[in-house]
C-alpha positions as CSV (number, residue, x, y, z in Angstrom):
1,X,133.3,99.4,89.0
2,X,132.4,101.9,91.4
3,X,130.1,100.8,94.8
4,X,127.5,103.5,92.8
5,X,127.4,101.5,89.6
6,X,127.5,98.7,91.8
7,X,124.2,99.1,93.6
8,X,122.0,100.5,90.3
9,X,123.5,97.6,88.6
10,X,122.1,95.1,91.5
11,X,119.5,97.5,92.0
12,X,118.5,96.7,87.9
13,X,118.8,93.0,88.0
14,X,117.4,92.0,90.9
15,X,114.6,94.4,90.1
16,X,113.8,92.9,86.6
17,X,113.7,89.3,88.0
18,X,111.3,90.8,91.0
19,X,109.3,92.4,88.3
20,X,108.6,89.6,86.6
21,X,108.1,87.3,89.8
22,X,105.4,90.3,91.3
23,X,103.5,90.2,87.1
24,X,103.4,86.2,88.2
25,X,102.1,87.0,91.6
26,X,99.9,89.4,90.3
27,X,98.3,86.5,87.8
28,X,98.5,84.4,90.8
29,X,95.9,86.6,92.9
30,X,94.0,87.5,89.9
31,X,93.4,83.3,89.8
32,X,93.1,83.3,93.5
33,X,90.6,85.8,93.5
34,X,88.7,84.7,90.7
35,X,88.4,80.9,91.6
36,X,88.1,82.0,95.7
37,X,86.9,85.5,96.3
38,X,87.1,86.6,99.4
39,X,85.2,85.4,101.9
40,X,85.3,81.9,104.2
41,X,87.9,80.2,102.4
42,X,90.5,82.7,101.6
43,X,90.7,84.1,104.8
44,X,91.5,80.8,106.2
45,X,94.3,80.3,103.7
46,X,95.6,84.0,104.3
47,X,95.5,83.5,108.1
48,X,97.5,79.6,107.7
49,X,99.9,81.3,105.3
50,X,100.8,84.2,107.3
51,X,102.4,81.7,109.9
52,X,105.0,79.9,107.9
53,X,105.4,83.3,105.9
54,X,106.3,85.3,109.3
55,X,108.7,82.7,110.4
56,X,110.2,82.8,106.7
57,X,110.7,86.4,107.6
58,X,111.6,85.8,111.0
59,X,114.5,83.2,110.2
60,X,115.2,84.1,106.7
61,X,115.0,87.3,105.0
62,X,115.4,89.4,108.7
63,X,117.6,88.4,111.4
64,X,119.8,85.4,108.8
65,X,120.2,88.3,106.5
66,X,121.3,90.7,108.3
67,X,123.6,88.5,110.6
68,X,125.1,86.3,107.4
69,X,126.0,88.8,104.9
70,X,128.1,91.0,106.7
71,X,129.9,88.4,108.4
72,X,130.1,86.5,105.4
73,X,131.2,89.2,103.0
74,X,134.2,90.3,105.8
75,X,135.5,86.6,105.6
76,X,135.2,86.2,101.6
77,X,137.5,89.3,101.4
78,X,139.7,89.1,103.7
79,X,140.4,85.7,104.4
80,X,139.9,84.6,100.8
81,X,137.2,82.1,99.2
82,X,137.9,78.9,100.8
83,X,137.7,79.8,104.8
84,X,134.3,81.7,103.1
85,X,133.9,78.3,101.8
86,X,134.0,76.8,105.3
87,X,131.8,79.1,106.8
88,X,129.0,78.8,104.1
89,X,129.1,74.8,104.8
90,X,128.8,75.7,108.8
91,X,126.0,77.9,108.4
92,X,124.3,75.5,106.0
93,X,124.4,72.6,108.1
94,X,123.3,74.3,111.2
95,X,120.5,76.3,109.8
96,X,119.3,73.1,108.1
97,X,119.1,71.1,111.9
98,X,117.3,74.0,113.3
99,X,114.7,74.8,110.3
100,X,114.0,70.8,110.4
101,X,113.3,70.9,114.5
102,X,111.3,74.4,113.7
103,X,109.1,72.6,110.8
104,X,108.3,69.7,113.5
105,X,107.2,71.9,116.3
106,X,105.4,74.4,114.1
107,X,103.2,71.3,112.6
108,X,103.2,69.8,116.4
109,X,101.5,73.3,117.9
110,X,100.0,74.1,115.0
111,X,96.5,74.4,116.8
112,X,97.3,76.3,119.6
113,X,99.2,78.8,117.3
114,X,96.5,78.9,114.8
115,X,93.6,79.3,117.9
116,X,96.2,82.4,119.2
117,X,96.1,84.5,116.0
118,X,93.1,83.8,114.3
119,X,90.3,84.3,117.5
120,X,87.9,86.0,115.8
121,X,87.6,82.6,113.7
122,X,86.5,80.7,116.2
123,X,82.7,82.8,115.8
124,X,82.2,80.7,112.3
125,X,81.8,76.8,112.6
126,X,84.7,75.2,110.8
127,X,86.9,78.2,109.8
128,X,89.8,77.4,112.8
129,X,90.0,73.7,112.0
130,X,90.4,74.6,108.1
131,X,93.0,77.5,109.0
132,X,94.9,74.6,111.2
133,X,94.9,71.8,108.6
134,X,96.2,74.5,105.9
135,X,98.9,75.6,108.0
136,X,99.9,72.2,109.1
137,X,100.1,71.9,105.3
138,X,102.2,74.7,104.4
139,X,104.6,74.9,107.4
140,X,107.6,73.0,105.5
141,X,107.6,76.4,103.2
142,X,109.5,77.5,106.3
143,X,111.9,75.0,105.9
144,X,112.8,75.4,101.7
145,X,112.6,79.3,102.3
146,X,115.2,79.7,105.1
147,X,117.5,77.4,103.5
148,X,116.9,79.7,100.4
149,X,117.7,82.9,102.1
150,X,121.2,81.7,103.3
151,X,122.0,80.4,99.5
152,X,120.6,83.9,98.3
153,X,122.9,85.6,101.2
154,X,125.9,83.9,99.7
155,X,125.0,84.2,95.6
156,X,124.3,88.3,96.2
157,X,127.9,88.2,98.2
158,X,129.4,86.7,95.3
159,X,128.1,89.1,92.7
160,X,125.3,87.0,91.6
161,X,121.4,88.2,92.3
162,X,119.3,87.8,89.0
163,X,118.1,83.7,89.9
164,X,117.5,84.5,93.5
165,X,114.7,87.4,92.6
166,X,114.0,85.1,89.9
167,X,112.9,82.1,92.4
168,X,109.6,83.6,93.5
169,X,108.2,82.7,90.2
170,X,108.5,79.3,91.0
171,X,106.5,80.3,93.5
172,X,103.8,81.7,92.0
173,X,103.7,79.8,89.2
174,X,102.9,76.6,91.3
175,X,100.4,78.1,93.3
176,X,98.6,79.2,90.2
177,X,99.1,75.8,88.2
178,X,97.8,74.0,91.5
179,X,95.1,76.1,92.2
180,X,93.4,75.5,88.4
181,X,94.1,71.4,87.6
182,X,94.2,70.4,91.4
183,X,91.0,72.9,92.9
184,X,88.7,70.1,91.4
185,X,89.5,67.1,93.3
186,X,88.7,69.2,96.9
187,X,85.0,70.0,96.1
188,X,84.7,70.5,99.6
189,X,87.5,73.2,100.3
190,X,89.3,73.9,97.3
191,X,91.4,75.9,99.0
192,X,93.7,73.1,99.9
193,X,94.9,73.0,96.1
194,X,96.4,76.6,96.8
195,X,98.4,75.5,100.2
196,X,99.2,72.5,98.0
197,X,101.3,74.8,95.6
198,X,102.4,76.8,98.3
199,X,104.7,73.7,99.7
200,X,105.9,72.6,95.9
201,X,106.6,76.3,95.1
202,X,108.7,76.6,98.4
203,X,111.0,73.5,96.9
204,X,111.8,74.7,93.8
205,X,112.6,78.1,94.5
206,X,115.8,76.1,96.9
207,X,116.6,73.9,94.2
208,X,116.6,76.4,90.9
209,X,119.8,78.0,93.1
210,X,122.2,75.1,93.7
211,X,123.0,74.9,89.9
212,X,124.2,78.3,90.1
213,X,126.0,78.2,93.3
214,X,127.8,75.2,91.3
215,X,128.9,77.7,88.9
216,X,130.0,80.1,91.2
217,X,132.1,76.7,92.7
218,X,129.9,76.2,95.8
219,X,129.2,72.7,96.8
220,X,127.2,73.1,100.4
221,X,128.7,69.6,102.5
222,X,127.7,68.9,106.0
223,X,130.2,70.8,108.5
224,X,129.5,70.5,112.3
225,X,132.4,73.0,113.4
226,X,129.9,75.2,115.5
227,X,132.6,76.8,117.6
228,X,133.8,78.4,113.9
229,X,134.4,81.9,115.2
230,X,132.9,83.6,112.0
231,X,129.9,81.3,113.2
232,X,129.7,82.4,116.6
233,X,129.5,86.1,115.4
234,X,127.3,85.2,113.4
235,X,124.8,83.8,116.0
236,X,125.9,87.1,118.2
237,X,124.6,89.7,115.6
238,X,121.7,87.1,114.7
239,X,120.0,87.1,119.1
240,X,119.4,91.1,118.8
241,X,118.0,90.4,115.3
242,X,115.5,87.9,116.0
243,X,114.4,90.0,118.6
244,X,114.0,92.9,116.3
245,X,112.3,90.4,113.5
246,X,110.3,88.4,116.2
247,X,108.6,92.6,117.2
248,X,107.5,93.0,113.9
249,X,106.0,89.9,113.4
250,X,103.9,90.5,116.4
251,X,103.0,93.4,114.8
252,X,101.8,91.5,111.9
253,X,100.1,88.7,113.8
254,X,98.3,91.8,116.0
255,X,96.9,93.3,113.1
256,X,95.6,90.2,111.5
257,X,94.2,89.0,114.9
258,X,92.4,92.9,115.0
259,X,91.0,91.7,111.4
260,X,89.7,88.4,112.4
261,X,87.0,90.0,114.5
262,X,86.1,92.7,111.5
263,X,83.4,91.4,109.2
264,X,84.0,88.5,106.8
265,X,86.4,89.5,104.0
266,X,88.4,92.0,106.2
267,X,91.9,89.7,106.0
268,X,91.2,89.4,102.3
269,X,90.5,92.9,102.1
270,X,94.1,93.3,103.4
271,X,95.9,91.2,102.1
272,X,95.0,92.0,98.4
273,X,95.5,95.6,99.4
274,X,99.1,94.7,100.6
275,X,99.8,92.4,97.4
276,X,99.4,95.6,95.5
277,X,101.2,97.5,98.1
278,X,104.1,95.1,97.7
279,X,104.5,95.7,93.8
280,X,106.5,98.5,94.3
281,X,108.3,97.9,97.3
282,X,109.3,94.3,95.9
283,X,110.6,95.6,92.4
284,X,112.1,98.5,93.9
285,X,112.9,98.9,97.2
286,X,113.8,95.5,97.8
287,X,116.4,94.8,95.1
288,X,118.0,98.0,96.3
289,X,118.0,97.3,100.2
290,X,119.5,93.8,99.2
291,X,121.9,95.5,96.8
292,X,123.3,98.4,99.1
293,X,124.0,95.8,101.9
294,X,126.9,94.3,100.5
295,X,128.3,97.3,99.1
296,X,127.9,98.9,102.4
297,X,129.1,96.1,104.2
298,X,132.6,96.5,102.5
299,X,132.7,99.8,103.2
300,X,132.0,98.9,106.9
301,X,135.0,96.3,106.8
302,X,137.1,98.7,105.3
303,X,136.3,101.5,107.9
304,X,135.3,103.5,104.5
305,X,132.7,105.7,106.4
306,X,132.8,108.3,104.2
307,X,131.9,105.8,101.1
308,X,129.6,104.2,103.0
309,X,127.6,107.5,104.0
310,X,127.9,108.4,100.4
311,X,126.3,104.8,99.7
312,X,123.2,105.6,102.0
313,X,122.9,109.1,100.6
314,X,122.4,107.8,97.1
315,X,120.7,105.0,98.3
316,X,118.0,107.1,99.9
317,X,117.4,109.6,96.5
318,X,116.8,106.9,94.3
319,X,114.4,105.4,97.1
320,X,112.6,108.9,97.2
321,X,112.3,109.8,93.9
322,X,111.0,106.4,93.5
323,X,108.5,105.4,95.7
324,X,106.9,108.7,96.1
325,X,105.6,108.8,92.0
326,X,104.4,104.7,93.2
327,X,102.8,105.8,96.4
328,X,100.3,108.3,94.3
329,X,100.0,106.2,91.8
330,X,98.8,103.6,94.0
331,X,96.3,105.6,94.9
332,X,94.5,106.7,91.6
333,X,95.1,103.2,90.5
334,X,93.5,101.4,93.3
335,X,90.0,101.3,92.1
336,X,90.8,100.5,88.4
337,X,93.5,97.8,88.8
338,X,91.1,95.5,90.9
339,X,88.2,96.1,88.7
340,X,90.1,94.8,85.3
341,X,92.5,91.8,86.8
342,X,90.5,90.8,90.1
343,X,86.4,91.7,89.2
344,X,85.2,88.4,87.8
345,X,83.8,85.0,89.6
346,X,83.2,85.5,92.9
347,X,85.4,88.6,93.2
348,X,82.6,91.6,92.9
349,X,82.7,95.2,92.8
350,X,82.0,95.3,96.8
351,X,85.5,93.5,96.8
352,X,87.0,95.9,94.6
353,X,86.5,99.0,96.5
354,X,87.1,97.7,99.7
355,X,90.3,96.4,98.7
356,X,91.1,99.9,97.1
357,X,90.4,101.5,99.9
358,X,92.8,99.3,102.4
359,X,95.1,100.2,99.7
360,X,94.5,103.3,99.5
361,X,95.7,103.4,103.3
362,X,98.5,101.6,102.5
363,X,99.7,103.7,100.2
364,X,101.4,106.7,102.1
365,X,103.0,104.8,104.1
366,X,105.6,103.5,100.8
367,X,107.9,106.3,101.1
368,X,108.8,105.7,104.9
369,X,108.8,102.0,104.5
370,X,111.4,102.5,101.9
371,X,113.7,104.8,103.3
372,X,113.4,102.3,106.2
373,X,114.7,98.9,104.7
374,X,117.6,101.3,103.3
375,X,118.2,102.3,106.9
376,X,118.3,99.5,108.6
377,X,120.7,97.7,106.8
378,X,123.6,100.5,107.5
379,X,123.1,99.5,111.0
380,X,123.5,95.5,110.0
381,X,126.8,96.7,107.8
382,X,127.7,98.3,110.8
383,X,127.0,95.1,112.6
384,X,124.6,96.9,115.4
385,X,121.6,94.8,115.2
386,X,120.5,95.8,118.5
387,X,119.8,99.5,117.9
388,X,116.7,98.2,115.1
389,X,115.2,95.7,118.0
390,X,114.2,98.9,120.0
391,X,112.7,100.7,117.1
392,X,111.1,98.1,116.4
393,X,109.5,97.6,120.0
394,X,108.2,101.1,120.0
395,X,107.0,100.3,115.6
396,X,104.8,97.5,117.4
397,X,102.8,99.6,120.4
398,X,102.4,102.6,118.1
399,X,100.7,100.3,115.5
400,X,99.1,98.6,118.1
401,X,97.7,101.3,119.7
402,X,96.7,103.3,116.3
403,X,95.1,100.2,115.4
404,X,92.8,99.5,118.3
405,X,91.4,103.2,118.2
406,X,91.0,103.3,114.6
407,X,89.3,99.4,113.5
408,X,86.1,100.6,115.5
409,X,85.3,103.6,113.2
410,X,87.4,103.1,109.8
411,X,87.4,98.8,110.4
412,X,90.3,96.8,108.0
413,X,90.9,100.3,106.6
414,X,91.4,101.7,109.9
415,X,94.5,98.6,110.3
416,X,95.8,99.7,107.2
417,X,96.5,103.0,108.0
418,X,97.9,102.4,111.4
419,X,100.6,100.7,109.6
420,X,101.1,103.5,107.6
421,X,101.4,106.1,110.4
422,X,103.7,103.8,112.3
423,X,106.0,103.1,109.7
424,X,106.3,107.0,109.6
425,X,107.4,106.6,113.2
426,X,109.7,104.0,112.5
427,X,112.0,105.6,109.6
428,X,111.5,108.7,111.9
429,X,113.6,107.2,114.6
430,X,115.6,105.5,112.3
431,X,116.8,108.2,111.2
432,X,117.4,110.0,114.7
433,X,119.7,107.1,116.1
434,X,121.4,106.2,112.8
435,X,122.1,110.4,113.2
436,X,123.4,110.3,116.8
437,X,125.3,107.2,115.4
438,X,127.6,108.3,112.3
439,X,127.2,111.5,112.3
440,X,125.8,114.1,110.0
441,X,124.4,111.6,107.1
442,X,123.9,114.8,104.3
443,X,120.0,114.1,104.3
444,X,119.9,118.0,102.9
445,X,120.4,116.2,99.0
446,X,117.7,113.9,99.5
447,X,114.9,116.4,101.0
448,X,115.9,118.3,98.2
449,X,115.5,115.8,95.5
450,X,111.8,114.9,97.3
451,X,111.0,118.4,97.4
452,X,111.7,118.7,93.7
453,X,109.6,115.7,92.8
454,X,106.6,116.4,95.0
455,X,105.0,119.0,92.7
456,X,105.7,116.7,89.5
457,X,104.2,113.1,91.7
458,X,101.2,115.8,92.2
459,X,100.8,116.7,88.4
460,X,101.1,113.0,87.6
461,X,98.7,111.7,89.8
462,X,95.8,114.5,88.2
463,X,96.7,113.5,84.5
464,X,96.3,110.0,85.3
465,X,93.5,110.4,87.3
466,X,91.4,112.3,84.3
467,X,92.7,109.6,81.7
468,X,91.0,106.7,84.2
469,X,87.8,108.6,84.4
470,X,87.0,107.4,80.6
471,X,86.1,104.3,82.1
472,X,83.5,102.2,84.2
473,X,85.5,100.4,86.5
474,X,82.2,98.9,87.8
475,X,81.9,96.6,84.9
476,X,83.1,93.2,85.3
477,X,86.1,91.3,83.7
478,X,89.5,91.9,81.6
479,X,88.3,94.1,79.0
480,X,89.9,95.2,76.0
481,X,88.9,98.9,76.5
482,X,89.8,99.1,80.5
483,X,93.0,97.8,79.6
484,X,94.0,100.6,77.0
485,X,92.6,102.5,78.9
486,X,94.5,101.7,82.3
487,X,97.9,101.1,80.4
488,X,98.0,104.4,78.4
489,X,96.6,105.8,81.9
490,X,100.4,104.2,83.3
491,X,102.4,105.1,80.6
492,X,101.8,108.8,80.2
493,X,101.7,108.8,83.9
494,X,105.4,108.2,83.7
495,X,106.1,109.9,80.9
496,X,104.8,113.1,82.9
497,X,106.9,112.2,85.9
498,X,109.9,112.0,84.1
499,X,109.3,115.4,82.2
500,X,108.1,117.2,84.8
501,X,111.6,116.4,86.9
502,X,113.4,117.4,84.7
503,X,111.6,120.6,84.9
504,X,112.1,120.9,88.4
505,X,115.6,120.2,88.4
506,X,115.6,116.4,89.8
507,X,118.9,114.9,88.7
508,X,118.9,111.5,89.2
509,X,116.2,111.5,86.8
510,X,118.2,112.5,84.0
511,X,121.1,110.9,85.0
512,X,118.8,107.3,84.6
513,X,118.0,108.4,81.0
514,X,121.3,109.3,79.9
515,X,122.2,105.5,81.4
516,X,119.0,104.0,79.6
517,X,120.2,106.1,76.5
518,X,123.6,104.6,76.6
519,X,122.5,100.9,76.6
520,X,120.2,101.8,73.4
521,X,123.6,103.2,72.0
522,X,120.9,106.7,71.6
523,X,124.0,108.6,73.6
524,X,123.6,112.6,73.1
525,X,119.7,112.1,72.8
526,X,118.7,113.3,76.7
């Protein structure tokens, strides 16, 4: 199979079992939101959760990602499947005795942290002592979720990436199942039935994955050879990337501090606007960055340069052509979504637009972030995690900045757009060094593929947005008419897209329906 079919493959899978975790997430906020609102509550859960969910990030899904895979994909093939074996059972171990020390101290210093990041809270009686008991709560998530991202490192090495996407279901579907039958016996915060699922979600998602890694004949056992040199290389790629990780945390943890001193609602207000934001970038962007790393980490190993620039360039259309089409459609959508799953209980109209309007902010920002998490791991299959710790650095003061000047005048919508505008920095210089790195990297086929589908994103977006003008997005609740109206909205939204590149000439495009095609044995039909 070639590395191309490769990646779409990956790409596919791990996008169909994201899709179906982000529908659960998106039932998950639609409950949250419904039961909670936004308002005292909520923004003491969003500010615990963001804690254990930065350090997931931090450990996990950044700097253990980035470090592992490479390393462990250059030992599986060329030293063979046991000494890969070996290494998996080091890594496990270790990263188990850390996690457990990190869980300890995170519940230890869990009010000084939570007193750092969430200021602002300390204006409304009772707000920082709920945040602190919710995050003492929720801080062994860390713990299931790194452990998680080392078994997900080693199943997407092995060929294997549909369970691992699948996990976050779990995930969801606890918090939601918690939040209904256990919000009842709290009648004072019932909240704490939502960190509750939070910590049971974070289990299951580890365990669903050691049945497969059975299958794939896996058995994780307690190894204490640290000096492993595979191990040590591991922990040498791993220092620059925590640094990297531990930048753009602070970057999260500035703009949420920023938000606690905004009016009540503003961290709700952005983090449903970056729920919605995620959709796309989980389903998409995502399952292809996670897909393209091992391909491009063979490559790497193999000093296949030429493959693995080819790799990135093909990588980076299929981001463009994606992501653009989401990022407008984010947009037009913002207003309409909210109103039919989210307007109901205590989630009012008020809600809705503000959160459309962080989204809204968001939005344009998709694009970058994409071509981004495609970039940066051809610098980790390269094994240079240093290069993304500056980048990062100068990610954090331009978002920083930005984001001081504009939350006087434009408030949580002025956050939300800082983000944007620096993630425009950050794939800007991206690019540059990866550039000055590797050479020329044939970016001319992928301006010209996003060139091609800017005129049909813009046609899309005005269809769409006559078709939601049918409807009153002001009235309340899950109606039968706003969802026809919001689906068929969607659907020939696509539908347009799709034509209208192959109008303009976009390839790729028709290349994805002549695959589609295929698999509904409709060959000779595109």
């Amino acid at each position: 199979m070639s590395e191309k079919k490769q990646i779409s493959t990956a790409t596919a899978v791990m996008g169909a079992a994201t899709g179906l975790s982000r529908i659960a997430g998106l039932v998950r906020d639609m409950v949250v939101a419904s039961l909670f609102g936004a308002g005292f509550g909520t923004d003491a859960f969003f500010m615990a959760f963001t804690i254990p969910n930065l350090l997931r990030r931090f450990f996990a899904e950044g700097a253990l990602t980035a470090a592992f895979v490479p390393t462990f994909s250059t030992v599986y093939h060329k030293q063979g499947a046991d000494e890969a074996r070996k290494v998996a059972d080091i890594c496990w171990t270790l990263l188990l005795l850390v996690m457990l020390g990190v869980t300890l101290l995170g519940i230890w210093a869990s009010p000084v942290i939570v007193r750092a990041i969430g200021a602002g809270y300390g204006a409304v009686a009772g707000k920082l002592v709920l945040t602190d008991f919710l995050n003492r709560l929720m801080f062994p998530y860390i713990f299931f979720v790194s452990l998680l991202a080392l078994v997900t490192g080693i199943l997407n090495v092995l060929g294997h990436y549909f369970f691992p996407s699948f996990s976050t279901v779990l995930l969801n579907v606890s918090m939601i199942v918690c939040a209904v039958l256990l919000a009842p016996l709290f009648p004072v915060q019932p909240i704490v039935a939502l960190a509750i699922g939070v910590l049971i979600g974070g289990f299951l998602q580890l365990a669903l994955q050691f049945p497969v890694l059975r299958r794939k004949g896996i058995r994780l056992r307690f190894n204490f050879n640290f000096s492993h040199p595979s191990v040590k290389r591991i922990a040498q790629l791993m220092l620059p990337g925590l640094a990297g990780v531990a930048i753009y945390q602070i970057n999260v943890v500035v703009s949420r501090l920023l938000a606690s001193y905004l009016p009540e609602g503003s961290v709700s207000y952005l983090y449903y606007g970056q729920r919605l934001f995620e959709l796309p970038q989980g389903i998409f962007v995502v399952s292809l960055a996670q897909a393209v790393l091992p391909a491009m980490s063979r490559q790497a190993a193999g000093g296949d340069h030429d493959g693995l620039k080819e790799s990135l360039r093909f990588s980076l259309v299929l981001i463009s052509i994606v992501t653009l089409p989401a990022a407008a459609g984010l947009i037009v959508c913002a207003v309409p979504v909210y109103s039919l799953f989210f307007m109901r209980g205590a989630f009012s109209y008020q809600d809705v637009s503000q959160t459309a309007l962080a989204l809204g902010a968001y939005a344009p920002g998709l694009l970058f972030v994409g071509v981004s998490r495609i970039l940066v791991p051809t610098f980790y299959a390269l094994q240079d995690t240093r290069t993304p710790v500056w980048v990062s650095f100068w990610t954090f003061l331009v978002n920083a900045i930005l984001g001081l000047i504009l939350m006087g005048p434009l408030r949580h919508v002025g956050l939300a757009l800082a983000l944007s505008l620096s993630s425009v920095c950050n794939c800007l210089l991206l690019v540059w060094l990866l550039r000055g790195k590797i050479g020329s990297l044939g970016l001319f086929a992928v301006s010209s593929s996003l060139l091609r589908a800017f005129p049909a994103t813009l046609f899309m977006a005005g269809c769409t947005w006559l078709i939601l003008q049918t409807v009153d997005w002001q009235m309340p609740g899950l109606s039968l008419g706003k969802m026809l109206v919001l689906g068929c909205a969607v659907a020939v939204g696509i539908a347009i897209y799709c034509g209208a590149c192959l109008v303009c000439g976009v390839t790729e495009i028709r290349d994805g329906l002549q695959l589609v095609w295929r698999k509904l044995g409709l060959a000779g039909k595109a």
